[in-house]
DSSP file (Angstrom, degrees, kcal/mol; ACC not computed):
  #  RESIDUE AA STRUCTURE BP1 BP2  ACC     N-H-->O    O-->H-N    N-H-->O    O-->H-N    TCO  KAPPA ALPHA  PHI   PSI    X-CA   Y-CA   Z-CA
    1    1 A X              0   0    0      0, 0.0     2,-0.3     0, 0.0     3,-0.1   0.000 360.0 360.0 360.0 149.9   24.3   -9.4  -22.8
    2    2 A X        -     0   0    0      1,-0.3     4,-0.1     2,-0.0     0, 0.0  -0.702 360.0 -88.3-125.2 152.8   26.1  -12.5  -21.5
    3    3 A X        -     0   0    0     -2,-0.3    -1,-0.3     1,-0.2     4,-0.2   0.236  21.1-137.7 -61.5-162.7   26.6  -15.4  -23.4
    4    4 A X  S  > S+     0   0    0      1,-0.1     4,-1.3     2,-0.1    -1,-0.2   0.113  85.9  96.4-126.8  42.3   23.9  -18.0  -23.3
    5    5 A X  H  > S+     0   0    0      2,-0.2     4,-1.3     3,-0.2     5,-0.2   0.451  82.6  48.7-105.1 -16.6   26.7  -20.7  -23.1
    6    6 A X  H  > S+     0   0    0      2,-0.2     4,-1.5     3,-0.1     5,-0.4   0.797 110.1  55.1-104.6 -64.3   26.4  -21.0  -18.8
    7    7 A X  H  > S+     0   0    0     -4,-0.2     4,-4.0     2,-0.1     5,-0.2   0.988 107.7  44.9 -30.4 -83.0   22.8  -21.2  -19.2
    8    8 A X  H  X S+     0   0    0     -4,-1.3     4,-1.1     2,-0.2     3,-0.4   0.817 118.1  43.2 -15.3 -73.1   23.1  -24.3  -21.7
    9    9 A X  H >X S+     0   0    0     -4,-1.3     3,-1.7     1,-0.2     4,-1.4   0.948 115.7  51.0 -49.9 -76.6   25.7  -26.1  -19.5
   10   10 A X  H 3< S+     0   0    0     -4,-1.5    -1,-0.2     1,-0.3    -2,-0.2   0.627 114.0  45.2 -38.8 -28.0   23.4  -25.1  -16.2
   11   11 A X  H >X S+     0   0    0     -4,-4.0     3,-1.7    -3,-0.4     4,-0.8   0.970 108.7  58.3 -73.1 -60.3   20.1  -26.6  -18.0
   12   12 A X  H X< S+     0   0    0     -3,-1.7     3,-0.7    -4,-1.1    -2,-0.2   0.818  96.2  56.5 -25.4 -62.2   21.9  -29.5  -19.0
   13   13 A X  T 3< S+     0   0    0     -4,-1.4    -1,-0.3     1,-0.2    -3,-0.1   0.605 111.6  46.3 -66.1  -5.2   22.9  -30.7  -15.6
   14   14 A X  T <4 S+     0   0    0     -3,-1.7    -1,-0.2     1,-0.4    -2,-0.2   0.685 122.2  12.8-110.4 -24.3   19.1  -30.7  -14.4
   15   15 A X    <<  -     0   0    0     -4,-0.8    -1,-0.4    -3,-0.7     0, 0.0  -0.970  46.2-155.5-164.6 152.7   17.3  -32.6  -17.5
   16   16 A X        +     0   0    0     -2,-0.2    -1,-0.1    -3,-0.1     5,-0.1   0.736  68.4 109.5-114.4 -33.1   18.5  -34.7  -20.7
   17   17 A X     >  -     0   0    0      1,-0.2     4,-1.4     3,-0.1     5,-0.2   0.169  58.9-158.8 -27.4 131.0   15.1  -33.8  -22.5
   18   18 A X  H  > S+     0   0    0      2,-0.2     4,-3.1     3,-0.2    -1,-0.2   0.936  92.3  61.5 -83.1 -37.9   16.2  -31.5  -25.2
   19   19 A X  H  > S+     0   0    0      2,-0.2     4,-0.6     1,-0.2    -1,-0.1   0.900 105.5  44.9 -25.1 -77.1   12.4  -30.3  -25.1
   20   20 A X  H  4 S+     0   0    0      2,-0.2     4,-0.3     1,-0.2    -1,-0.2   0.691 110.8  52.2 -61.8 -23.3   12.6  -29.2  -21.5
   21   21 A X  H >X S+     0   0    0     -4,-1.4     3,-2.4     1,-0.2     4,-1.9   0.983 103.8  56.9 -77.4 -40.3   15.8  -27.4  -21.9
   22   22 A X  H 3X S+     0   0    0     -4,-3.1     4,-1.2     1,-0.3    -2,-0.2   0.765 114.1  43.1 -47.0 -33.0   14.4  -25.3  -25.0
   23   23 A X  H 3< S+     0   0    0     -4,-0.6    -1,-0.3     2,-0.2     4,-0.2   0.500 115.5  44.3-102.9   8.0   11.8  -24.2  -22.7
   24   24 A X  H X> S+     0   0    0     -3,-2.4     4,-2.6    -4,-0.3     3,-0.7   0.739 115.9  49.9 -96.1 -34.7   14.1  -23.5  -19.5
   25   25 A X  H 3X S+     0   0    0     -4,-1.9     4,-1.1     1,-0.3    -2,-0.2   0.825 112.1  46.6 -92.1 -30.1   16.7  -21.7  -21.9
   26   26 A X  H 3X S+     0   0    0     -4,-1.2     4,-1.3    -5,-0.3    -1,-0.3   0.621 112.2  53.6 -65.7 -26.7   13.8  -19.6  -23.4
   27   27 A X  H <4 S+     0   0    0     -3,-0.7    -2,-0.2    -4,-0.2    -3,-0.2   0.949 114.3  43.3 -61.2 -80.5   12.4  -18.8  -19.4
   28   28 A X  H  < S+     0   0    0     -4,-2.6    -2,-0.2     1,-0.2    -3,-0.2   0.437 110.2  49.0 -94.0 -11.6   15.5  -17.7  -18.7
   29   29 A X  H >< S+     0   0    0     -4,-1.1     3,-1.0    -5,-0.1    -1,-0.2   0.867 126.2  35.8 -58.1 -67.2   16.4  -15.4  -22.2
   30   30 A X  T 3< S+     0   0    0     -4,-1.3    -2,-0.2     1,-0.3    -3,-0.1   0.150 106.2  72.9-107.8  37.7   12.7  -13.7  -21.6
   31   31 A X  T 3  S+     0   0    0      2,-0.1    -1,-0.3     1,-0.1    31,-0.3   0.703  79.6  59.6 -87.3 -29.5   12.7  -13.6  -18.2
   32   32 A X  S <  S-     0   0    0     -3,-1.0    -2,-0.1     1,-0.4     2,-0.1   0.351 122.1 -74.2 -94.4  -2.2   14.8  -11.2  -17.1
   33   33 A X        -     0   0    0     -4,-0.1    -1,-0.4     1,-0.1    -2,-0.1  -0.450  34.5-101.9 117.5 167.1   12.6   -8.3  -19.2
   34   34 A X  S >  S+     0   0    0     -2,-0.1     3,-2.7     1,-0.1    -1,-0.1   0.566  83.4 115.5-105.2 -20.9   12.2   -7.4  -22.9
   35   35 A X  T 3> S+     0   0    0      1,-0.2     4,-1.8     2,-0.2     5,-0.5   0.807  76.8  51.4  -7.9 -54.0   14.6   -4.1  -22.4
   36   36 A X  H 3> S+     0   0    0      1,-0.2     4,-3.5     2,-0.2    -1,-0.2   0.968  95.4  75.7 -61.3 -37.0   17.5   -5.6  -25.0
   37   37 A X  H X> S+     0   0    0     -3,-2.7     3,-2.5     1,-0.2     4,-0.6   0.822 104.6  37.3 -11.2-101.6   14.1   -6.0  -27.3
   38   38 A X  H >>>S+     0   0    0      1,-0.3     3,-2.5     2,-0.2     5,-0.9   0.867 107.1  61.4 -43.0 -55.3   14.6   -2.0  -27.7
   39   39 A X  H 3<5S+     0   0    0     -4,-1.8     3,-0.3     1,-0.3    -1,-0.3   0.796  99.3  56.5 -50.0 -18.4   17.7   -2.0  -27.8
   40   40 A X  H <<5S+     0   0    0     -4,-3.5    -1,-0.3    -3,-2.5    -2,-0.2   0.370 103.8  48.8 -65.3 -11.6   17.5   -3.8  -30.4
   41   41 A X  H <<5S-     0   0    0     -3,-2.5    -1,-0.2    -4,-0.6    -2,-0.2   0.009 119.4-102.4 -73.6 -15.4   15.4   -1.6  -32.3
   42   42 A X  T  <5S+     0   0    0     -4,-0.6    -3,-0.2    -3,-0.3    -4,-0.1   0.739  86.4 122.7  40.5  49.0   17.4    1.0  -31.6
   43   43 A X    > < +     0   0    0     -5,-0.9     3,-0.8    -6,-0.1    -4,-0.2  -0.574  14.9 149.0-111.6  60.1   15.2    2.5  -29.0
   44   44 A X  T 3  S+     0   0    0      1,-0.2     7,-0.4    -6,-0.2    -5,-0.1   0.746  78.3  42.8 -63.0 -17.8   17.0    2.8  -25.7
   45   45 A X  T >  S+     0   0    0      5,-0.2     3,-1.0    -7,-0.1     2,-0.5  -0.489  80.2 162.0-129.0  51.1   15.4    6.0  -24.3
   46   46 A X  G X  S+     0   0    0     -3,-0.8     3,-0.8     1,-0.3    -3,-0.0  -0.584  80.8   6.9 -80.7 142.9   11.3    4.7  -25.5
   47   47 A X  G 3  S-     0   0    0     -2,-0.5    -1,-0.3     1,-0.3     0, 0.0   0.911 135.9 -65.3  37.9  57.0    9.3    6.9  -23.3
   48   48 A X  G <  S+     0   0    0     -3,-1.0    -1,-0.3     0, 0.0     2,-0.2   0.507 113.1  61.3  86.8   7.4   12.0    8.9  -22.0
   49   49 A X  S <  S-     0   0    0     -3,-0.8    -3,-0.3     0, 0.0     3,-0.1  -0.958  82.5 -97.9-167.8 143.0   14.1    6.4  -19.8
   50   50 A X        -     0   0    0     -2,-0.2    -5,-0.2     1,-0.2    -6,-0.1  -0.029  64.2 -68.6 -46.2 160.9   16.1    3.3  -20.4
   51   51 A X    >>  -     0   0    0     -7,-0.4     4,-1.2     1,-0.1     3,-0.8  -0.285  36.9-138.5 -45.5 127.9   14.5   -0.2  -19.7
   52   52 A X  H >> S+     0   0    0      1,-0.2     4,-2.8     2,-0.2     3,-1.9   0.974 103.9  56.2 -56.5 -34.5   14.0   -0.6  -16.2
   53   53 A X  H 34 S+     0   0    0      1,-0.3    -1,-0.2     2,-0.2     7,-0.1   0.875 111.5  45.4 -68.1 -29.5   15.1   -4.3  -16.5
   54   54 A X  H <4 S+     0   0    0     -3,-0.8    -1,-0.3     1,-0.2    -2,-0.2   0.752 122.3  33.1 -87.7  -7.8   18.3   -3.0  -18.0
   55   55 A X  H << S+     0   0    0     -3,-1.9     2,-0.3    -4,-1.2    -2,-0.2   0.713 127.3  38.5-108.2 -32.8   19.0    0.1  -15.3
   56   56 A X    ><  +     0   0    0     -4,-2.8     3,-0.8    -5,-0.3    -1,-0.3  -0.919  68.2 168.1-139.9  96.4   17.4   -1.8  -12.0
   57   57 A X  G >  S+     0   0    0     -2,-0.3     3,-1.7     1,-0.2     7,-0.2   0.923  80.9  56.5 -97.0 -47.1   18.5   -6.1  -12.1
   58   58 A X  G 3  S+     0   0    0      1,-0.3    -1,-0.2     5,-0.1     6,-0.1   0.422  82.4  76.7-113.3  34.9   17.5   -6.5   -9.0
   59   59 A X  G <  S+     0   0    0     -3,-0.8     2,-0.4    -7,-0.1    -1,-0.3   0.275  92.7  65.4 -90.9  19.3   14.0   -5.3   -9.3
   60   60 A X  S X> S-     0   0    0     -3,-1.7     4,-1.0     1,-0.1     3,-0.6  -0.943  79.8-141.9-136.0 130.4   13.1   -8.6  -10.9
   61   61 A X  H 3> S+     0   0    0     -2,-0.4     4,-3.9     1,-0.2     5,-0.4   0.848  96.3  60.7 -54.1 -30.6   13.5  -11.8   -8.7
   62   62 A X  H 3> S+     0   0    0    -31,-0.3     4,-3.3     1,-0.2    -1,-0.2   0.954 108.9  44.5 -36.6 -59.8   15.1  -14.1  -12.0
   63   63 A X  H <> S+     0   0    0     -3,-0.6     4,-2.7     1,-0.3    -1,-0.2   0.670 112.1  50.6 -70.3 -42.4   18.0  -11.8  -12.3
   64   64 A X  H  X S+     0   0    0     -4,-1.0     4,-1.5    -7,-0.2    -1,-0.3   0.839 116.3  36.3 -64.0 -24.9   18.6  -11.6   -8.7
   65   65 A X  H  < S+     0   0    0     -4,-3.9    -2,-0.3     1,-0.2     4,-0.2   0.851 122.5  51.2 -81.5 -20.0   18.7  -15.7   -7.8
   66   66 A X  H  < S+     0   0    0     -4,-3.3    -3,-0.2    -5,-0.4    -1,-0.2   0.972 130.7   2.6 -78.4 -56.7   20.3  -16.1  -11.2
   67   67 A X  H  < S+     0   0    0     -4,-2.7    -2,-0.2     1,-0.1    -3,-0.1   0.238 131.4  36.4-113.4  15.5   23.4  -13.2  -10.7
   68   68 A X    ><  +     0   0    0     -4,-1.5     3,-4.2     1,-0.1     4,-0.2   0.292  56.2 173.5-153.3  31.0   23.5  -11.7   -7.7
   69   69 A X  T 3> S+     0   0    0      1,-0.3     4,-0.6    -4,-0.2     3,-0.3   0.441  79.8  69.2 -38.4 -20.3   22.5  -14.4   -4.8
   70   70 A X  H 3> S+     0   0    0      1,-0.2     4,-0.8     2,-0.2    -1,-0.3   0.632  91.7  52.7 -35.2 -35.4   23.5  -11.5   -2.2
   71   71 A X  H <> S+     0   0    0     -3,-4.2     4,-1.9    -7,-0.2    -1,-0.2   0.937 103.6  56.0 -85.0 -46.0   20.8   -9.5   -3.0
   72   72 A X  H  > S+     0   0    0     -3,-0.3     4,-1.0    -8,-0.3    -2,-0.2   0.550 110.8  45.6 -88.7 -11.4   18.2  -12.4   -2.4
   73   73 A X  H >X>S+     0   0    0     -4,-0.6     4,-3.8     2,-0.1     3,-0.7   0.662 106.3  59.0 -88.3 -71.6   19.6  -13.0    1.3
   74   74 A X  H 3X5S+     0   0    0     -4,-0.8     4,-1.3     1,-0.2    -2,-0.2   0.769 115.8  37.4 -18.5 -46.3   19.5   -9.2    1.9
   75   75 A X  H 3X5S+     0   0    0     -4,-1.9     4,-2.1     1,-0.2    -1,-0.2   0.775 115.1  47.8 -86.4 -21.7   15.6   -9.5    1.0
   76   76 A X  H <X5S+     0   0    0     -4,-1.0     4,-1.5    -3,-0.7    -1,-0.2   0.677 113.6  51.8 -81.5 -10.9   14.7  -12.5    2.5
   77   77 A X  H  X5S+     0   0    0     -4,-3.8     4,-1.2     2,-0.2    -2,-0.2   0.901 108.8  50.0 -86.1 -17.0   16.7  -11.2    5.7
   78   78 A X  H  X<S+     0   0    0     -4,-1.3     4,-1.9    -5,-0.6     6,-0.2   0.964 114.2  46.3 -91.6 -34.9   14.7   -7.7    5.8
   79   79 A X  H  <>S+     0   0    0     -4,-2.1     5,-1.0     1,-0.2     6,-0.5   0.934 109.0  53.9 -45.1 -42.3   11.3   -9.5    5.5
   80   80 A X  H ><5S+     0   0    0     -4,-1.5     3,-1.1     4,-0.2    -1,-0.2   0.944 109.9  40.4 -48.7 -40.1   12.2  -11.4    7.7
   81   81 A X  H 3<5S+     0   0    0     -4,-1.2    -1,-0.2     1,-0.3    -2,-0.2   0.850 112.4  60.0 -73.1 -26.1   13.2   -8.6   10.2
   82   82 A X  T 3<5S-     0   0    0     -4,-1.9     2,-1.0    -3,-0.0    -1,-0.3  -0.272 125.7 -98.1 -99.6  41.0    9.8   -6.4    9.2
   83   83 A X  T X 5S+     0   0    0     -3,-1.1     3,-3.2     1,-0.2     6,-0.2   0.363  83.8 140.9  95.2 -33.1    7.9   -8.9   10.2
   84   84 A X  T 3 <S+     0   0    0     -5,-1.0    -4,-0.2    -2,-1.0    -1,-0.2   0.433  73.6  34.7 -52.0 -10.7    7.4  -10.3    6.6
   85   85 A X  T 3  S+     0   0    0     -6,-0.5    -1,-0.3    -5,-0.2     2,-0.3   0.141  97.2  81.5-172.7  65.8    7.6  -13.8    7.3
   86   86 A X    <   -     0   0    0     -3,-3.2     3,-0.1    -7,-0.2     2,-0.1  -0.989  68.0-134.6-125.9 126.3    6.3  -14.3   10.3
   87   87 A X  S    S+     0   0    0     -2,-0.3     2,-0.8     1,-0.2    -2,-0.1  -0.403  94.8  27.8 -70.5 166.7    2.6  -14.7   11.0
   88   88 A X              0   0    0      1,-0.1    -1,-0.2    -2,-0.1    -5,-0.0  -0.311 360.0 360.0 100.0 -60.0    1.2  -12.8   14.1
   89   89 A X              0   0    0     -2,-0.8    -1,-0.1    -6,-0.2    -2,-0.1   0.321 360.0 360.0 -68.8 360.0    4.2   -9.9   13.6
């Protein structure tokens, strides 16, 4: 888990409401999946398999635009290419 210290800053620079950052900084904690939730429990293997969130980041859009901006051109470029966003195609 990564600190939540880059978040803060990275909220900060968009709104001085303390309000709206509590609910950005909270979006972006339970966004990304509930996975650490078990692990936190000490249930890493519930129903036979880790948390997907924790095994597969970039099967959830946050997590890619957040850590991995690579990943989110790769997908907008293969929709693009299948057709995915273009009418007509």
């Amino acid at each position: 888990m990564s600190s939540p210290k880059p978040s803060r800053r990275s909220i900060a620079a968009f709104t001085a409401s303390a309000a709206i950052r509590r609910v950005a900084f909270l979006l972006i904690t339970f966004g990304g999946g509930l996975g650490w939730v078990l692990m936190l429990a000490g249930q890493p293997n519930w129903l036979g398999s880790p948390p997907l969130d924790l095994i597969l980041p970039e099967g959830f859009t946050f997590l890619v635009l957040y850590a991995m901006p690579h990943i989110a051109l790769a997908r907008t470029l293969d929709a693009y290419n299948n057709g995915g966003l273009t009418e007509g195609c």
